[in-house]
N, C-alpha and C positions, 0 to 999 in steps of 0.2 A: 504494500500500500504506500503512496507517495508521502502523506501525512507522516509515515515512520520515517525519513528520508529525507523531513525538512527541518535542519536545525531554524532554529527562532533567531527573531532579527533582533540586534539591541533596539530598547524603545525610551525615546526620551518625551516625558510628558512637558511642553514647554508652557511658563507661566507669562501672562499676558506684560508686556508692559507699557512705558507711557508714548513710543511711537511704535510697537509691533505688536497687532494684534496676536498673533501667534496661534493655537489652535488646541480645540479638548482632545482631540488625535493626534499618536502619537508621532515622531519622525522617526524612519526604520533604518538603522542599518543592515544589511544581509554582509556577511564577509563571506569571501571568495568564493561567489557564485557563479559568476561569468563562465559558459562552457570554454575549455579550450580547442586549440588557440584562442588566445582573448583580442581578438578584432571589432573595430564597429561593426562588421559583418555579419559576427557573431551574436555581438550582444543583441545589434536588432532585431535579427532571427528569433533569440528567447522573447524579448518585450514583446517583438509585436506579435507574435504566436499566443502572448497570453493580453491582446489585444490594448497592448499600451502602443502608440505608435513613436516614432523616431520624430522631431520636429529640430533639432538643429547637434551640431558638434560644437564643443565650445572648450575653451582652455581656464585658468585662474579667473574668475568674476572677483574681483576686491571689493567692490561699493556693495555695501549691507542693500536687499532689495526683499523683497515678497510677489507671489501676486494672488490677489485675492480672489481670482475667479476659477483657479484650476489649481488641481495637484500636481507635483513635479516631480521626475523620478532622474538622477545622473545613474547611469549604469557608466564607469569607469574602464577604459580599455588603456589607458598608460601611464605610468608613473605616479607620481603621491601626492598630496595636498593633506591641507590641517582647514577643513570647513570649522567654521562658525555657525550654528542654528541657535535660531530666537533672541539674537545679543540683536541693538538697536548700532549704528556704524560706530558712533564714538565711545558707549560706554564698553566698560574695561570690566563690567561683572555681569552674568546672569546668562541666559542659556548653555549652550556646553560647544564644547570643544571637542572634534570626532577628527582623529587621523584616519582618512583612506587612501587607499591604493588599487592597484591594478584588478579587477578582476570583483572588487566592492561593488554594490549597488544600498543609493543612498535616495531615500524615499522625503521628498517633503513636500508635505501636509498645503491646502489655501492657506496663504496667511502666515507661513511659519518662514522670517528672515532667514538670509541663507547668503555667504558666502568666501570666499578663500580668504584666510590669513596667511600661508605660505604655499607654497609648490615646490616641486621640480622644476625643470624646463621638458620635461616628458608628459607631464599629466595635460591630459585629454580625457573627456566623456562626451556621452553622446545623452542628449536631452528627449528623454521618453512621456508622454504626456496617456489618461487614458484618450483612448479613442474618439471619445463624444465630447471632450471639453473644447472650449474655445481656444482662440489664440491667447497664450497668457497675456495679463497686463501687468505691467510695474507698480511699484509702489516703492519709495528707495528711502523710506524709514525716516521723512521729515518733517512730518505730521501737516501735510499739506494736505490731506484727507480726510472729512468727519468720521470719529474712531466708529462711532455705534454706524453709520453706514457698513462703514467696512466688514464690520462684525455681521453686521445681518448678511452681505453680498459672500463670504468665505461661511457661514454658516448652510447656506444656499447650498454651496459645493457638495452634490452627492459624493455617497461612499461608494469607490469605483465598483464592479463586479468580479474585478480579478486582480488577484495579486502579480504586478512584475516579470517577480521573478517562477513563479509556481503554480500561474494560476489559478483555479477555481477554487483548488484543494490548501491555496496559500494561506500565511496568518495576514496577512494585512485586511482582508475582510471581517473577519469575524475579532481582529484587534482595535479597528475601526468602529464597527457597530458599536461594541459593546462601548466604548469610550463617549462615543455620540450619546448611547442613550443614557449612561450615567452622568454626562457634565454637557454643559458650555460655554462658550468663550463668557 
């Protein structure tokens, strides 16, 4: 059964603060999921098999952003970076700090900031979106936004139907629900 065969993803619950809404669901790390070879080839092959699609390649992002209309998924195909999730750009405490690399895939939530504090000059991922969501929008953490909008519009954001990296049988559905129905932003 697949279910026995899927280790669990780290889950960080991130708390709201006063330019990042953030989200009651969590953000997933999976470590070393990527089939090999670990190619963009590859990894789009798994995402969009379990009907996340491919929407861009992208290297180190620095400026703190979100977007609040869709969930976003890096699946990792080179080299290493030190993400930031749920910290606002300047402050120096609060959400957490996740070293990935090659072959990770890193799950973030509507609403939940997100981006590099360090790299390689190797790291590359490839930007997996579900299927049905729009084109993400920005949001880059300057409270140039009414916060309760925001919260209602990332609240909005259904819980995908498939997980990533696993599918049907993955946690990120049924780690999603149950988060949805006991909290919210």
């Amino acid at each position: 059964m697949l279910r026995d065969r899927i280790a669990p993803p780290e889950t960080y619950y991130l708390t709201k603060g006063d330019l990042v809404p953030n989200n009651s669901v969590p953000a997933l790390v999976y470590r070393n999921v990527l089939p090999r070879p670990i190619t963009q080839d590859s990894a789009q092959t798994l995402c969009e098999g379990n009907h996340w699609e491919k929407r861009g390649e992208w290297g180190p992002l620095w400026e703190a952003h979100f977007h609040p209309n869709t969930h976003e998924c890096y699946a990792i195909i080179r080299g290493q970076s030190t993400l930031v999730l749920g910290r606002e750009h300047a402050a120096t405490t609060g959400g957490v700090e996740v070293d990935v690399s090659a072959g990770d895939v890193v799950v973030v939530p509507a609403g939940v900031s997100h981006r590099s504090i360090s790299a390689d000059n190797e790291y590359r991922y490839i930007g997996v979106y579900p299927e049905a969501a729009p084109k993400w929008r920005n949001n880059f953490c300057k409270g140039k936004e009414d916060m309760h909008l925001l919260v209602e519009e990332i609240t909005s954001v259904a819980v995908p139907e498939d997980d990533p990296v696993y599918g049907k049988d993955g946690p990120l559905v049924t780690l999603w629900q149950q988060a949805s129905r006991s909290n919210k932003l």
